[in-house]
C-alpha positions as CSV (number, residue, x, y, z in Angstrom):
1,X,397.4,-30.0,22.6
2,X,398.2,-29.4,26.4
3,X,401.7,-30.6,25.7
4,X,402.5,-28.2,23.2
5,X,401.2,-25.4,24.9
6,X,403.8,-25.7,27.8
7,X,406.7,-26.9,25.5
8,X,406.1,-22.9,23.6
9,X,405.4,-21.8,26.6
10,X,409.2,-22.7,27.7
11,X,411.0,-20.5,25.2
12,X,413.7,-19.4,27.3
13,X,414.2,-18.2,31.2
14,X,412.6,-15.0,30.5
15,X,409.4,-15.9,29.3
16,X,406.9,-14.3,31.6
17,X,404.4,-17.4,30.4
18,X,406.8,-19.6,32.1
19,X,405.9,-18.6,35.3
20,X,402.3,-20.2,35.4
21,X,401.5,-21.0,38.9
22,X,402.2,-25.5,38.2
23,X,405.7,-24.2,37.4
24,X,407.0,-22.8,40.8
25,X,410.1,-24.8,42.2
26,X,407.7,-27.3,44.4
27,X,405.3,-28.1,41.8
28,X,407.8,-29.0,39.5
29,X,409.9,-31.1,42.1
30,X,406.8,-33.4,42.6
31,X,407.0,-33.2,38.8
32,X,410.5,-34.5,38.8
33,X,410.1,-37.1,42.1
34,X,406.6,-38.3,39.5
35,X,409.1,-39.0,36.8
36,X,412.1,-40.3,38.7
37,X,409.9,-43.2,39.8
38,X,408.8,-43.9,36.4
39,X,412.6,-43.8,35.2
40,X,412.8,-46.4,38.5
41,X,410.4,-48.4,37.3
42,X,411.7,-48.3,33.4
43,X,415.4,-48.9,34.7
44,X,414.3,-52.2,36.8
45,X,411.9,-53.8,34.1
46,X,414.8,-53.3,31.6
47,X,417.5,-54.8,34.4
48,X,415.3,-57.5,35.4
49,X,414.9,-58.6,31.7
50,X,418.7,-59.2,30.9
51,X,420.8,-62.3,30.6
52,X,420.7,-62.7,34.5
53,X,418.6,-60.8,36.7
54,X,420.5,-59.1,39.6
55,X,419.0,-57.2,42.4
56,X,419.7,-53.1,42.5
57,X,422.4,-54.1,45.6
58,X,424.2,-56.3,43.0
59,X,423.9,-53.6,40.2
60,X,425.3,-51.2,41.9
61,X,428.2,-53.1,43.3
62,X,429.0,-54.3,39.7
63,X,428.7,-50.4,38.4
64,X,431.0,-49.3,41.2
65,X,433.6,-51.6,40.9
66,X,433.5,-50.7,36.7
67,X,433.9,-47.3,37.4
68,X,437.2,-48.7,40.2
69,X,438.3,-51.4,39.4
70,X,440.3,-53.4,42.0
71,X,438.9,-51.7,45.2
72,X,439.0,-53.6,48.3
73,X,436.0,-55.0,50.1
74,X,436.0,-51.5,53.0
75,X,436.1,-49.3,49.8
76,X,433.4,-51.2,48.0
77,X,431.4,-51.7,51.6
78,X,432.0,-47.3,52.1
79,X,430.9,-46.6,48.2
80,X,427.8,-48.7,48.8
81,X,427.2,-47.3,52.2
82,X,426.1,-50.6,53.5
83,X,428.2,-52.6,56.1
84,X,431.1,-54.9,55.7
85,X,429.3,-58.2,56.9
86,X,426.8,-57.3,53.9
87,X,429.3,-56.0,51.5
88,X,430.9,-59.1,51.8
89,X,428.1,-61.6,51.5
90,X,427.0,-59.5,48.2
91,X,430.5,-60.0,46.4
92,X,430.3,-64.0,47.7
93,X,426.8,-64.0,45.5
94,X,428.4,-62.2,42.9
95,X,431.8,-64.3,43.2
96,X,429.6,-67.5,42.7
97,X,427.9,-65.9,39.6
98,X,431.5,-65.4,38.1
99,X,430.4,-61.8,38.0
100,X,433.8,-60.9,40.1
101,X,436.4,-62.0,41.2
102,X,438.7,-61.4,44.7
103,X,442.4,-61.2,43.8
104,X,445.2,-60.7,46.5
105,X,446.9,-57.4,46.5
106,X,450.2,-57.2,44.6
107,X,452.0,-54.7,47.7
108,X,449.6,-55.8,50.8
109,X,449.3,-59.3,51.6
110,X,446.4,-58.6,54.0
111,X,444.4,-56.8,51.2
112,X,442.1,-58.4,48.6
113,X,441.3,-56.5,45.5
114,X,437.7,-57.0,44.1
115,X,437.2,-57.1,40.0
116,X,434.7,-57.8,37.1
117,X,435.4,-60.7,35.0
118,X,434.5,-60.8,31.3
119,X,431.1,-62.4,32.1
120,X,430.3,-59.1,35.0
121,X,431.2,-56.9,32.2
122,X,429.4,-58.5,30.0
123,X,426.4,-58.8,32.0
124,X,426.4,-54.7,33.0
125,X,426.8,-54.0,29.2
126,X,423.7,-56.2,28.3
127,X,421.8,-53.7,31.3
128,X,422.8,-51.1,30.1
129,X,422.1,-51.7,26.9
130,X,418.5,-52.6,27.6
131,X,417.9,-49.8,29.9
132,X,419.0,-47.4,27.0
133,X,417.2,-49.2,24.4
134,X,414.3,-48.8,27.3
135,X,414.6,-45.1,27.5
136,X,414.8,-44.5,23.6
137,X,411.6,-45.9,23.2
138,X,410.2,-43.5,25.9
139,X,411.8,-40.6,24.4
140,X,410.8,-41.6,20.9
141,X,407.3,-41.9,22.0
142,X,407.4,-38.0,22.7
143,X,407.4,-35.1,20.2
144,X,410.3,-33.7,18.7
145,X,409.7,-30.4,20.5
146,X,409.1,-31.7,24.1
147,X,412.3,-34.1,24.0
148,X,413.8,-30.7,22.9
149,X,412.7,-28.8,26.2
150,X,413.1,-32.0,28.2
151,X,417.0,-31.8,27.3
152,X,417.2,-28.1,27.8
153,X,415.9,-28.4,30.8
154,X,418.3,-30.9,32.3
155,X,421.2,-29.2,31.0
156,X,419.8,-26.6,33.6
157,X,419.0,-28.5,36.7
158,X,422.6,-29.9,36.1
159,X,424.3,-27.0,36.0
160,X,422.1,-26.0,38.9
161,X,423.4,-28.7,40.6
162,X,426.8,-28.5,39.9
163,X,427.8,-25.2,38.4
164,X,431.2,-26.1,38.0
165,X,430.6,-28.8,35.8
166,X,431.1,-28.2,32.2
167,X,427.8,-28.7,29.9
168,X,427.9,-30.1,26.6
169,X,426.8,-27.8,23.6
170,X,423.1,-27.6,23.1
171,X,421.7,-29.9,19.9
């Protein structure tokens, strides 16, 4: 099987049979960019079936403010990378979805804090939890030995990416 061939023939970085000429640094981005789209399209089937369907703007607002809670509407607006005017018409949507709420700042008057209520966190949890289940039923569709190879090899692109980041221990 074609997929078994390349899985042996990724034993390790110095395999010479690694260096076939589809697995040069350009042929396997278009590889990745291929895959990335798939995971797209996997990530915003398994979004768009939850509890209530939110846009990828309205995702990733929710997301940021989990990860910081309480930051005002310029933070949010500079995370995003999107204007204010839009920022702020995106957390009215998500205010009158009871997905967050605005809260006055406890030092600064002036300032209002932005947070998920219960039914936000809910709702990312349920996304989340379909966009994994989602996933495992990719991966489980593959054989042992590519999912294998598949996780060595993003252990290496991220420390690649980041070499200062610490890896967890191979399986």
């Amino acid at each position: 099987m074609e997929s078994d061939r390349f899985v042996t023939d990724l034993d390790g970085p110095g395999d010479p049979r690694a260096r076939r000429p589809g697995d040069g640094p350009e042929a396997v981005a278009a590889q990745i960019a291929d895959a990335v789209e798939s995971l797209t399209a996997l990530w915003s089937v398994a979004a768009q079936d939850a509890s209530l369907r939110l846009s990828l703007h309205q995702l990733r607002a929710l997301r940021t403010l989990e990860a910081a809670p309480g930051l005002n509407l310029t933070a949010l607006a500079d995370r995003l990378d999107i204007g204010l005017p839009t920022a702020s018409r995106l957390c009215d949507r998500l205010a009158a979805a009871g997905l967050l709420e605005r809260a006055p700042h406890p030092d600064t008057r002036r300032e209002v804090q932005l947070w998920l209520t219960a039914h936000g966190q809910h709702v990312l949890g349920d996304v989340a939890g379909r966009r994994a289940q989602a996933l495992a039923t990719a991966l489980a569709a593959m054989e042992p030995a590519e999912r294998v190879a598949l996780s060595r090899g993003l252990r290496g692109f991220l420390a690649a990416r980041d070499p200062g980041a610490r890896q967890p221990p191979e399986p």
